[in-house]
N, C-alpha and C positions, 0 to 999 in steps of 0.2 A: 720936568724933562723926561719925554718918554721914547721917543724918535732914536734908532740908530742906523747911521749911515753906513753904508756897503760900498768899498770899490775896487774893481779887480782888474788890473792892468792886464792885457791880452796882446794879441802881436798886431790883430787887426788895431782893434775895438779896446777902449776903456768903457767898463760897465760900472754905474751906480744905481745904486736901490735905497729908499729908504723905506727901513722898516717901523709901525706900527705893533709890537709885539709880533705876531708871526704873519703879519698882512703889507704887504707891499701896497704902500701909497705913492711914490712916487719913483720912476726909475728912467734910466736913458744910457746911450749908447754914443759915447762918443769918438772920433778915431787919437789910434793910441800917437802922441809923439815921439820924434826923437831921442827929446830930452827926459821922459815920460813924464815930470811931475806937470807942466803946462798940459798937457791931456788929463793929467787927474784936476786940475783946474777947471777945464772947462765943465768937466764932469761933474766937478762937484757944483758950479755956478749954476746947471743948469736942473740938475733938480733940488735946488735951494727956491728955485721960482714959482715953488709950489707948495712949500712949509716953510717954516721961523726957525731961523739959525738958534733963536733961545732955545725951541724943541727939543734939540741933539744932546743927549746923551751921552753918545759917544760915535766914535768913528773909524771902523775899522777897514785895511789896507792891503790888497796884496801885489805885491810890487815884482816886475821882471826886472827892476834895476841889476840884481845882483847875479841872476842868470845869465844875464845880456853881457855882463862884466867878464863871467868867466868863461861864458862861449868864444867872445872875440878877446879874448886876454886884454882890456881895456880897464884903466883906474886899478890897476890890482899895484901893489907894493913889491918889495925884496921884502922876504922873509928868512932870518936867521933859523935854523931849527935844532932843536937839542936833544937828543935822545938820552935819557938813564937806562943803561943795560950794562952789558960786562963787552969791555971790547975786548979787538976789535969787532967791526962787524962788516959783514957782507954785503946786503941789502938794503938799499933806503927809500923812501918811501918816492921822491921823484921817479925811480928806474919803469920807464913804460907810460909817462907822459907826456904828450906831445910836446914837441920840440918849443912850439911858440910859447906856451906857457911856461913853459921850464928856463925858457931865455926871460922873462919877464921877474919871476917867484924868484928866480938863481939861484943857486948850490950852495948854499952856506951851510955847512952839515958840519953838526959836532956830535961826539961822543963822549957821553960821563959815566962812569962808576955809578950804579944805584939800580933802582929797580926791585920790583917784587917776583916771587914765586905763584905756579896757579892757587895755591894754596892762600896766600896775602906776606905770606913770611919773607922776607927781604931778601930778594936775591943778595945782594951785598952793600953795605954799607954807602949812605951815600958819600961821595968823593967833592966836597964842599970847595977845599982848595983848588980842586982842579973846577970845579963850576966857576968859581971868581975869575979863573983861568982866564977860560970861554969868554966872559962877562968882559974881559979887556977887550978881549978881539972883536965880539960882535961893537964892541963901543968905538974901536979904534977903525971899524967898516962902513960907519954910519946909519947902523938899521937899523929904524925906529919901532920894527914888530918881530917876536918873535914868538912858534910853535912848542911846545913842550911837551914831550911826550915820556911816559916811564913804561916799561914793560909790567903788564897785567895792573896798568891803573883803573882799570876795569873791578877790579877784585881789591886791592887795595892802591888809595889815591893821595897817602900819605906820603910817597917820595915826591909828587910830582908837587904837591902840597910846599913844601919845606925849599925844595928845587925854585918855586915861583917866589918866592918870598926872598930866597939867596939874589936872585937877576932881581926883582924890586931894587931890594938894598943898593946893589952893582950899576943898576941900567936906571935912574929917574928919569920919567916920562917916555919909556917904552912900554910897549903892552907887552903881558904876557898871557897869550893864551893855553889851556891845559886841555894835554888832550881826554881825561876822563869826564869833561864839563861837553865836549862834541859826542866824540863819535859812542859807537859799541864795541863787542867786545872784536879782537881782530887786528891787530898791531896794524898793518902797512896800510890797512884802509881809514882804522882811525887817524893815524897820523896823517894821511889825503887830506880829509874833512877840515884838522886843525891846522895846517897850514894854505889850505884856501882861505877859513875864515879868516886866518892872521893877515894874509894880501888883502882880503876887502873891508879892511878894516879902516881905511881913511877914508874911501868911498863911503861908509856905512855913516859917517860923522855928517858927510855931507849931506847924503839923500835925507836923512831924519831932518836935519833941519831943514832940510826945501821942505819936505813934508808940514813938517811944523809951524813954516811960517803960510802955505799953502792954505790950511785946515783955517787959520787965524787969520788970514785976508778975505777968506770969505766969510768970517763974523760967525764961526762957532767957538766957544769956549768950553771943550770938552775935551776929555783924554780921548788921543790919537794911539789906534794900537794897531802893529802889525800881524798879518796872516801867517801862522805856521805853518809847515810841511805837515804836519799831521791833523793838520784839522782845527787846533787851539789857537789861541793868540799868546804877541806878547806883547809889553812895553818896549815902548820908546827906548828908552834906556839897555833893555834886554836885546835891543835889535842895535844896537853901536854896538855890543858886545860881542854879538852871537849873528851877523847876519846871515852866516850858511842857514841857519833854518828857516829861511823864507823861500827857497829858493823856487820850491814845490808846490809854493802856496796855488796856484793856479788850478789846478786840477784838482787838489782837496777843495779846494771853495768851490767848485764847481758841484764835486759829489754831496758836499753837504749842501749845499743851496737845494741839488735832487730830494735829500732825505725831509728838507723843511716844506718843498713849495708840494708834494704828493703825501707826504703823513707814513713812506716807506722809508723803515730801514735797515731793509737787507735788502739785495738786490745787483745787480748790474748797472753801471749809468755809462753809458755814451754820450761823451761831448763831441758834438761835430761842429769843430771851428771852420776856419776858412782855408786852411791847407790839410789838418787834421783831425781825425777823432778820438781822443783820449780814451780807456775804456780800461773800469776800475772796477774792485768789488766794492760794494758799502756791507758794513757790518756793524749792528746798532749804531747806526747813522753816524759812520764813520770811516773813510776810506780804510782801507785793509793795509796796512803796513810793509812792506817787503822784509822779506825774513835773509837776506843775501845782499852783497856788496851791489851796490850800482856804479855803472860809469855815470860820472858824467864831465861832458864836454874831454871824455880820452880819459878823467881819472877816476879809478875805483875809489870808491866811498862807501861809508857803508853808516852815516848817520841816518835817524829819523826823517823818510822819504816813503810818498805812495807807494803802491805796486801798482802801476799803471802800464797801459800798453797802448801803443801811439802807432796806429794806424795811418796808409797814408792816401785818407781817405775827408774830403771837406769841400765846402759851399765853391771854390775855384782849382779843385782837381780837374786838370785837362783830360779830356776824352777822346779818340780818333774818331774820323766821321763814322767810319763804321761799327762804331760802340763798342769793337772788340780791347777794346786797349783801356782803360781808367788807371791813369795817373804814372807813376807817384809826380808827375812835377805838377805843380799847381800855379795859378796867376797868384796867388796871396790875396796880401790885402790890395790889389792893383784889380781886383774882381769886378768891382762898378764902372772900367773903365775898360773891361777886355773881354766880359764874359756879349752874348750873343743876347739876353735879355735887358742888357745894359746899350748897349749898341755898339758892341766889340764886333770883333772875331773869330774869339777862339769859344771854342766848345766847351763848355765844363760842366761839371755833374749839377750848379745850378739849372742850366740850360735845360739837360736833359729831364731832371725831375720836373720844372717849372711843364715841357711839353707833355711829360704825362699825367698832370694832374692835380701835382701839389699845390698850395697855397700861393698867388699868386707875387713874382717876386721881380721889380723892373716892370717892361712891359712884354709879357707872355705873348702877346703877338707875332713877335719877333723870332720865338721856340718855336712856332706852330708848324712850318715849313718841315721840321725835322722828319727825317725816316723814322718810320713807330719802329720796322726790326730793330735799325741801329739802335733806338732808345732801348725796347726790351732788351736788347743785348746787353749792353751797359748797366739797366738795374740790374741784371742777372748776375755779371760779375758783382755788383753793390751788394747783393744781398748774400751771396756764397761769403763775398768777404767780412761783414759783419755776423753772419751766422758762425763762421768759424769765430772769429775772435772772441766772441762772447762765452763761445762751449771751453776756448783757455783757459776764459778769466775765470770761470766758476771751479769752484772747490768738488763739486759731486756732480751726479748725471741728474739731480733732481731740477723741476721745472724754477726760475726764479722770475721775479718781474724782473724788466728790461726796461730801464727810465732813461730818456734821450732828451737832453739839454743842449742849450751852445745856440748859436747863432743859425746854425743848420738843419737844425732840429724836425723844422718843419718840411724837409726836402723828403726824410725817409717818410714820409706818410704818402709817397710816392710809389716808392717800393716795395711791390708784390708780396706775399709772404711775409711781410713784417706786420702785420692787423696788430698783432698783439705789444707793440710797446707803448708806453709809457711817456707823452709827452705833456708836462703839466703845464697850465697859466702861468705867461713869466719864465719859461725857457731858455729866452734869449739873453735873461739878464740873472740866471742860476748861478755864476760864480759871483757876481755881487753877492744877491742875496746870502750866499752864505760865507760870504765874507763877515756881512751885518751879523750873522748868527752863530758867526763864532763863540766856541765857551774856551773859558781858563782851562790848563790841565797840567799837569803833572805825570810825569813816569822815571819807572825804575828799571835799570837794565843792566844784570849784575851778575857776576859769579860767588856764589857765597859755598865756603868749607861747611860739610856737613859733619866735621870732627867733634864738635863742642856741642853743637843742635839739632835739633829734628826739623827737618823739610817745613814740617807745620810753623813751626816759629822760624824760621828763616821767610816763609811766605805774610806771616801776619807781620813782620817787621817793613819787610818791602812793599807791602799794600798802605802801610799806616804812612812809609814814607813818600810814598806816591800822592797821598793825599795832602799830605801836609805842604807838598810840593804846589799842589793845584792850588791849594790856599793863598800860597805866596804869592801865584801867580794874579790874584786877584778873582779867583771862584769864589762862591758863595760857600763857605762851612758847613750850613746846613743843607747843601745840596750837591754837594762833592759824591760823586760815584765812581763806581771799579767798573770800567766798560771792557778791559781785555785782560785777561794772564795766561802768560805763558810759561809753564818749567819744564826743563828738560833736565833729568839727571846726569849726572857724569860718573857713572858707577866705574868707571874705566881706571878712574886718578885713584892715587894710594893714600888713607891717610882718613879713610872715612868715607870717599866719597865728595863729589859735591855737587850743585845743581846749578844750573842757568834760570836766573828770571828776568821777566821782563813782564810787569804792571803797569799800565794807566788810568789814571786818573782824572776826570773830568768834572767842570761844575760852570754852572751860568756865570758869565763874566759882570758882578756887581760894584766891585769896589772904584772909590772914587779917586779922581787922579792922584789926589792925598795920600790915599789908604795906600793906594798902589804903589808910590814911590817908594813910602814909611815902610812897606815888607818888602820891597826888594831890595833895601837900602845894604 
């Protein structure tokens, strides 16, 4: 078995690829459903009809289930959430959430005794009695999930530790999620992250097993893994636990698919979907991280996610007749039935690229009517606008490739002044493929006291655990590498000093469904 399957759920479009070690042999586009796994269905059925399900190795997923979930607050749960700090307190981590969600999540906010210092040293003892407390109420309320958070369990993750074992004992057959297993370091944002994944936590039970029974009716026997935010995979099992890290997967699969199907990896990549264009840094062939809290869908967050910038620019962006206007509203995925090469009516930047030249898309006869000014007009805006965006995304003023993926891909070979980017073979189906080309990873993301040690062993300790992490995750041991560190000192704090890291760790995804359970067991 050497085949790995690729598929990246899109808002149009579900894309599959299957890979050959880094050769796409067989790939297809099918449209995304509702329910999304029946489109990963069809997707998978239909390039099955071109290889042997015994082939597959393995088969990797990235799924908008859980984006889709907490954009329109749907499938989410009531979430209990407990904070260890010293009360009372002020701030909690709902305040600045949109309303719809926050009626969904609900307010179930408690406060306990416990927590650390930036240092790790315990802010104060934890308050066990009063945890049992809590443990009645959330039991005597009905919630079956609840967040846990400790102050600076970033630094040390021992109260939240002791904390989650007291609600075990108290709570059977509730989850407990800890917020030093989500987010980074950043109180009100890590507590965001751990209690969205604690609402999509029942949803998370379901979609794995659609997925699973999905993967098994079309007659592969192979470990099914999901796409991460950063590039990596995980297990089945890792994704019931933890489904906030998928949520991003879209756009990282896409930039790596960029870094496998061109042989780049450093760069710029532009996805241009059908309403928009993603537009990321890759950095040894890896989207570039955000160093800053994100919203998303109204809540700041600030777990492992791209730095991406979402242009609103793609294949069914409407255009005024007179070219002066591009967008932002777009037809969507309603493009084959609206746009002017399709035999619509409205104008969209398909239209306009198809009359001047691009790759032929519907029936081009149909564009040819168009005013050339209005056209030129409308690349002009295209092309200021992606020229700016790009000069964001780069870190320096020095020249980089510009690799353009996505479904759209072939419309900027349209506009002027772009000669120079980057569109490889297989464009249209980049976030599969680098779904398929996912590897294992591991990282470390940490405040460590420089009282007791030197920076030097503080970083060879968090590098060593980084890898050991990618190991688990199912990377190969002898192919585990350091692809990012980051430290930043905190010469500020008293007591020594101490420093921020943050390591990753990556390695070819080898281990067999076996292997894979037995380490993450």
């Amino acid at each position: 078995m050497s085949l790995r399957i690729g598929v990246d759920v899109g808002g149009t479009n579900t894309d599959a690829a299957v890979l050959d070690g880094p050769r796409v042999v067989a790939s297809t586009k099918s449209p995304t459903t509702p329910d999304v796994t029946s489109g990963i269905l069809a997707a998978l059925t239909e390039v099955l009809e071109d290889v042997d399900a015994a082939d597959v190795s393995s088969v990797f997923i990235g799924t908008t289930h859980f984006i889709n979930a907490i954009a329109q607050a749907r499938g989410l749960e009531p979430v209990a959430f407990v904070r260890l700090a010293t009360p009372p307190q002020s701030m909690f981590p709902h305040s600045g959430w949109p309303e719809h969600l926050r009626d969904v999540v609900g307010e179930h906010i408690f406060v306990c005794a416990g927590g650390s210092q930036f240092d790790g040293r315990l802010l104060s003892e934890l308050d066990e009695d009063g945890l049992r407390a809590i443990a009645a109420q959330i039991r005597e309320a009905g919630l079956r999930r609840v967040a846990l958070s400790s102050v600076f369990s970033s630094v040390n993750p021992a109260p939240e530790d002791r904390a989650a074992e007291i609600l075990a004992e108290e709570l059977p057959g509730v989850t407990v999620t800890k917020s030093a297993d989500v987010g980074r370091v950043g109180l009100l944002e890590r507590e965001n992250a751990t209690i969205l994944n604690a609402a999509l936590l029942g949803l998370a039970e379901n979609v794995v097993d659609g997925l699973e029974k999905v993967v098994a009716g079309v007659g592969i026997a192979a470990p099914v893994l999901l796409s991460q935010n950063d590039g990596t995979v995980m297990s089945l099992d890792r994704a019931r636990a933890y489904p906030i890290f998928t949520i991003a997967s879209g756009p990282t699969n896409s930039m790596r698919g960029a870094a496998l199907l061109t042989g780049l990896q450093d760069g710029v990549v532009v996805d241009v979907g059908g309403t928009t264009s993603d537009i990321g840094l890759l950095q040894n062939g890896f989207p570039r991280e955000s160093t800053v809290a994100m919203s998303l869908a109204g809540v700041r967050s600030n777990f492992r996610i791209p730095d991406v910038f979402s242009l609103a620019l793609g294949g069914g962006t409407r255009i005024e007749d007179d070219g002066a206007t591009v967008g932002p509203e777009s037809v969507g995925y309603r493009i084959t039935e609206e746009a002017l090469v399709f035999g619509g009516s409205t104008l969209t930047f398909t239209d306009v690229a198809v009359a001047a030249g691009a790759p032929e898309v519907g029936d081009s006869a149909l564009a040819a009517g168009l005013d050339r000014a209005a056209v030129d007009r409308a690349l002009a805006v295209v092309r200021d606008r992606l020229v700016h965006a790009v000069e964001r995304t780069k870190l320096s003023e020095d020249a980089v490739p510009v690799i353009v993926v996505g479904g759209g891909a072939p419309l900027l070979k349209a506009v002027p002044g772009l000669e120079d980017l980057v569109i490889p073979d297989q464009a249209g189906v980049a976030n599969a493929v680098g779904a398929a080309f996912a590897e294992a990873g591991g990282e470390v993301d940490r405040t460590y006291s420089l009282a007791t040690r030197t920076r030097a062993e503080v970083l060879a300790e968090a590098e060593e655990e980084a890898c050991r992490l990618a190991v688990e995750a199912g990377a190969d041991p002898d192919l585990v590498r350091v692809i990012d560190v980051e430290d930043v000192p905190l010469t500020h704090l008293p007591g020594g000093g101490a420093v921020h890291v943050r390591i990753k760790a990556v390695g070819p995804f080898t281990a067999t469904k076996s292997e894979l359970e037995g380490a993450l067991a």
